[in-house]
C-alpha positions as CSV (number, residue, x, y, z in Angstrom):
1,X,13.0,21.9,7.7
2,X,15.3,19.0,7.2
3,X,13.8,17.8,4.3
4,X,10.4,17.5,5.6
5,X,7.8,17.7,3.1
6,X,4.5,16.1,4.7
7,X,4.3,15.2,8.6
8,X,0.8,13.8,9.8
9,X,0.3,12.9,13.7
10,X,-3.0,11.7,13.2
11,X,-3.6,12.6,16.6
12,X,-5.6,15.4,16.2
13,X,-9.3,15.9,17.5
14,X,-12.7,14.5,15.1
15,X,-13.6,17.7,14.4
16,X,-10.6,19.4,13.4
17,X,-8.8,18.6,10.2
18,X,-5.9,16.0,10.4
19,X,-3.1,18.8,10.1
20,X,0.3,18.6,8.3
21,X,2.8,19.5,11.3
22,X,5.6,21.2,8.4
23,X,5.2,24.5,6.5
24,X,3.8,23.2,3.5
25,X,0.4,22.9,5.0
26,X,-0.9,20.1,3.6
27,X,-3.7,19.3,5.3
28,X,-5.5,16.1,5.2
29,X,-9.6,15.7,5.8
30,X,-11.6,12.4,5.8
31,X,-14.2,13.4,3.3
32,X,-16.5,10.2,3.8
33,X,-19.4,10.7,5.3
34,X,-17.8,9.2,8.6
35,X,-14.8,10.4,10.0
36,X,-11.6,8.2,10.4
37,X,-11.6,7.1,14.6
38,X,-9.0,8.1,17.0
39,X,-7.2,5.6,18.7
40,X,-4.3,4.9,21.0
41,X,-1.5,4.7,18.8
42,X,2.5,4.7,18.7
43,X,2.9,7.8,20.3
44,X,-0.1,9.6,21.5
45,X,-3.4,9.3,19.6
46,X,-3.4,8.2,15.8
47,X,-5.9,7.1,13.2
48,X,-8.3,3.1,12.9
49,X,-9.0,2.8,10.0
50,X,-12.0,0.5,9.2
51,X,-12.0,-0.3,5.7
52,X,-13.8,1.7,4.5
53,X,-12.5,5.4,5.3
54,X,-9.8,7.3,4.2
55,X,-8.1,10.4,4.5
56,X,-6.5,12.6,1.3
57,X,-4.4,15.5,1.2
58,X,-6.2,18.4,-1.5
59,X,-3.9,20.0,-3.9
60,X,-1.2,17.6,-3.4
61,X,-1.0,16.4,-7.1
62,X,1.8,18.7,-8.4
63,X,3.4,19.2,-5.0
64,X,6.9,19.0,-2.9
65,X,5.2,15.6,-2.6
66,X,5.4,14.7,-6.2
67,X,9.0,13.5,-6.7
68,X,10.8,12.8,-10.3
69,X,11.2,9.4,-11.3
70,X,15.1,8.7,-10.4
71,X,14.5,11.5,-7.9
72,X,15.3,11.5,-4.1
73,X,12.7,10.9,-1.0
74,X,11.8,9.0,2.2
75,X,8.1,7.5,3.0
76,X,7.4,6.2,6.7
77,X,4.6,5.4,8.6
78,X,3.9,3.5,12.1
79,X,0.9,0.9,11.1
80,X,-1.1,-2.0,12.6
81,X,-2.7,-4.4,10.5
82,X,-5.7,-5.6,11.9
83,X,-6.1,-9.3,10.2
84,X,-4.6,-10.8,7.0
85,X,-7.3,-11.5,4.3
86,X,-5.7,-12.6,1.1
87,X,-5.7,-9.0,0.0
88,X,-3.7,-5.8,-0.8
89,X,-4.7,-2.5,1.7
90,X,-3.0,0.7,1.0
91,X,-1.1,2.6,3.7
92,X,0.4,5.4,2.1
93,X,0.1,6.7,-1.4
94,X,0.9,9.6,-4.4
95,X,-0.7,7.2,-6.6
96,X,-0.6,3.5,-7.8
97,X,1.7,4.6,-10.5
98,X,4.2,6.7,-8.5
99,X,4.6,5.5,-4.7
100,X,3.4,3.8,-2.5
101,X,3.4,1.9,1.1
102,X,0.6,-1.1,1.4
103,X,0.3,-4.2,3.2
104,X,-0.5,-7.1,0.4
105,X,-0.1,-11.1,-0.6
106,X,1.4,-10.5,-3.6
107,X,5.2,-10.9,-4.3
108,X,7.1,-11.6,-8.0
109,X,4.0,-12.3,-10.0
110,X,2.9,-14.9,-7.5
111,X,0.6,-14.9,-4.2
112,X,1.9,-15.4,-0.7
113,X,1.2,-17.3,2.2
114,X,2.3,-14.4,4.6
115,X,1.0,-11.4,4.7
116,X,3.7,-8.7,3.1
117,X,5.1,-5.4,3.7
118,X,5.9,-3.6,0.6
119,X,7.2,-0.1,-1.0
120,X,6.7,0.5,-4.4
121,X,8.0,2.9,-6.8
122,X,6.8,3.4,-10.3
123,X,9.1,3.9,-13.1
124,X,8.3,4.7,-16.9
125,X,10.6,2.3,-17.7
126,X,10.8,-0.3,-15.3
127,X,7.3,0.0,-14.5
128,X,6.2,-1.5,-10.5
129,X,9.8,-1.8,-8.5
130,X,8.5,-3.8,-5.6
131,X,10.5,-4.2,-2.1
132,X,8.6,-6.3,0.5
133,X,9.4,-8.1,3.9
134,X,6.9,-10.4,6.4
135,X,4.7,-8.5,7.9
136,X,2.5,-9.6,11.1
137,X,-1.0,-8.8,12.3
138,X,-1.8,-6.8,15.6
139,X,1.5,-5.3,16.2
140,X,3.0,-2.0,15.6
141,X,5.6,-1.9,12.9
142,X,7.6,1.2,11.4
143,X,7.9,0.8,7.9
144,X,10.2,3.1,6.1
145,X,10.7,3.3,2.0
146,X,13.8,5.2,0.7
147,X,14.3,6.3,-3.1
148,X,17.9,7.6,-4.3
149,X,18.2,7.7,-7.8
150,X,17.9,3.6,-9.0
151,X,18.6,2.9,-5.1
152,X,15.8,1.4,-3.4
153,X,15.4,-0.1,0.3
154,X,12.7,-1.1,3.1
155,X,13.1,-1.2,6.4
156,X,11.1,-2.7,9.0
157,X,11.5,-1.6,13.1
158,X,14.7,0.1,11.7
159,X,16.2,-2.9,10.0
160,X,17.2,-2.8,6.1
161,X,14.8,-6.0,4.9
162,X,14.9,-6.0,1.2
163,X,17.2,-3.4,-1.7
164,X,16.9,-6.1,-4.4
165,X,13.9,-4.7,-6.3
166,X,11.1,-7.0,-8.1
167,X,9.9,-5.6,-11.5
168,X,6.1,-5.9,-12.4
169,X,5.8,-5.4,-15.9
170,X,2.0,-3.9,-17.5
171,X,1.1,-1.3,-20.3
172,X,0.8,1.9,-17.8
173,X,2.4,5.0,-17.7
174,X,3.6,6.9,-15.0
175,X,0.7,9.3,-13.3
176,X,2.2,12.0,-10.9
177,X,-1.4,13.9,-11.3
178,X,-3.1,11.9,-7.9
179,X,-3.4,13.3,-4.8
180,X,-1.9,11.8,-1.5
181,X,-4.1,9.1,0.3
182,X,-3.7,7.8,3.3
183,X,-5.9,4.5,3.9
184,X,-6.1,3.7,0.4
185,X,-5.5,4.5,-3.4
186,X,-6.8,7.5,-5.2
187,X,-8.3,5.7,-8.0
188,X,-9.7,2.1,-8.0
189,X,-6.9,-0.4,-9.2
190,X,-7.9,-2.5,-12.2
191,X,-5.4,-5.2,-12.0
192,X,-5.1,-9.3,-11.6
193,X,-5.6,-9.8,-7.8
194,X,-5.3,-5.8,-7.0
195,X,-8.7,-4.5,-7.6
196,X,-10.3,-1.4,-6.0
197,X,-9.0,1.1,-3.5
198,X,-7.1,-1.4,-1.5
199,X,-8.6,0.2,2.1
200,X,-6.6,-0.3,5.2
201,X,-7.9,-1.9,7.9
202,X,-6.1,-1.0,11.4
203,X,-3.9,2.2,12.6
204,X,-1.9,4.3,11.4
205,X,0.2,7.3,12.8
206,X,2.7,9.1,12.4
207,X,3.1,9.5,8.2
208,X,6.2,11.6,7.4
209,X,7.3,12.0,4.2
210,X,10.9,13.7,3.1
211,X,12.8,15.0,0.1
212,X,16.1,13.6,1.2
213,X,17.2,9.7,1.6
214,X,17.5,9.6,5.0
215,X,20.5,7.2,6.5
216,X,20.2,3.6,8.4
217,X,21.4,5.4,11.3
218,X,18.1,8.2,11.5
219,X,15.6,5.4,10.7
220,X,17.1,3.2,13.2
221,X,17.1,6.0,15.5
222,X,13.6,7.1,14.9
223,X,12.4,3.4,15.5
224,X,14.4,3.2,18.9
225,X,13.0,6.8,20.1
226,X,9.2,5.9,19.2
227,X,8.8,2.5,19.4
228,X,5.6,2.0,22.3
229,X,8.9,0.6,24.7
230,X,10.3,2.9,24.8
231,X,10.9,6.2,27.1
232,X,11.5,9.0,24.9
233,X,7.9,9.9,23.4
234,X,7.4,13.5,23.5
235,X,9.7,14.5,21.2
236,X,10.7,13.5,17.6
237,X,13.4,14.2,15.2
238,X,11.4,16.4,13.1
239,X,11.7,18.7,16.3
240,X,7.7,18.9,16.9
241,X,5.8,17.4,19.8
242,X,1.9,15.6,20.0
C-alpha cells in the first residue's frame, strides 16, 4: 500500500520473529545464537544492537526490495549510534554493492574526524554514489535515502543534508543477489578501511523501505509525527500502529 515494500517495527516480542508489518511478508529473524535485545526506542519498543548481532530478511534477494539501477525507492530508518570508533557499522542493507544506510568515517577517499551519516547507492557504472551528513552519538536521528533515476538525497530529522553525490571508484560489479540485513552487511567487505560486516552498535527501529521517492514534505512530516517530542506516536503514515 502506498508504495510500501518492507516495514519493520522492531518492537516485537524475543520469541517471535521480527515481522514485516506490509503484505509482502518479509519477515526478519536473528539467526545468531543470541537474539537482538529489545529496547525503548522512537516509538514503542525497537531493536540494541551490540555488535555482534544482526537480523536478515530470507528470500529477499530477487525481491520488491531489489530495485534497478536508475530505478525508484526510499530507505529510512530511526537509529542511535552508541559511540564513534573510527569505523564503518551498517544500518540498513540489500548489499554493499546495491544500497545501503551505515554510519562510517569515511568521506571522498579520505577519513573523517566526525563520525558520518551516509546512503549509498551502487551503480555499474558509477560504482559507490556516496551522500553523507554529521552524525552524533547517543541521540535518535531519522535518516532517510531517496533514489530517482540519477537523483540522489539524504536527509537527516527531515532536513535535505547532502544531493551532490561522491563517486568511489573499484573493479566490482553490481550484486542485486544479497539478502536484506539489518545490523550489518551480508557478506564481509574486503576493502581499504571497510573490512568485515560493518556491525551496528546501538538501536534501531522503525526500517521502512518504499518503491516510490517519497517528497520533502512526507519525510519532514514523518520526522515531526515520530520524533520522541513529540505527541502523535500511535499512529504512522503507513496507516499501521505498534
Amino acid at each position: 500500500v502506498n508504495g510500501f515494500q518492507g516495514v519493520w517495527h522492531l518492537g516485537d516480542s524475543l520469541n517471535s520473529k521480527l515481522a514485516d508489518a506490509t503484505d509482502n511478508r518479509y519477515d526478519g529473524l536473528s539467526p545468531d545464537s543470541a537474539s537482538v535485545k529489545i529496547d525503548d526506542g522512537v516509538i514503542g519498543l525497537c531493536r540494541y544492537f551490540d555488535g555482534n548481532d544482526y537480523i536478515t530478511m530470507p528470500s529477499t534477494a530477487q525481491s520488491r526490495l531489489s530495485f534497478d539501477e536508475g530505478g525508484t525507492y526510499t530507505v529510512s530508518a530511526w537509529v542511535r549510534l552508541d559511540t564513534s570508533d573510527n569505523a564503518s557499522h551498517c544500518i540498513v542493507s540489500k548489499g554493499f554493492e546495491q544500497y545501503f544506510l551505515r554510519s562510517t568515517y569515511i568521506s571522498t577517499n579520505v577519513t573523517s574526524t566526525i563520525p558520518l551519516w551516509e546512503y549509498v547507492e551502487f551503480s555499474e557504472t558509477n560504482k559507490w554514489q556516496a551522500l553523507n551528513a554529521a552524525a552524533s552519538e547517543k541521540t535518535w536521528s531519522l535518516i532517510t535515502g531517496v533514489r530517482q533515476g540519477t537523483e540522489q538525497k539524504l536527509y537527516c530529522n527531515g532536513v535535505l543534508v547532502d544531493s551532490s553525490v561522491d563517486i568511489w571508484k573499484n573493479a566490482v560489479s553490481r550484486n542485486t543477489t544479497n539478502d536484506l540485513y539489518i545490523g550489518r552487511f551480508a557478506t564481509p567487505v574486503l576493502l581499504p578501511l571497510i573490512e568485515g560486516h560493518c556491525y551496528f552498535k546501538g538501536s534501531i527501529d522503525e526500517v521502512r523501505i518504499l518503491s516510490k521517492a517519497q517528497t520533502p514534505d512526507w519525510i519532514r512530516l514523518c520526522y515531526m509525527n515520530q520524533r520522541p517530542d513529540d505527541k502523535l506516536l500511535s499512529r504512522r503514515s503507513d496507516n499501521t500502529t505498534k
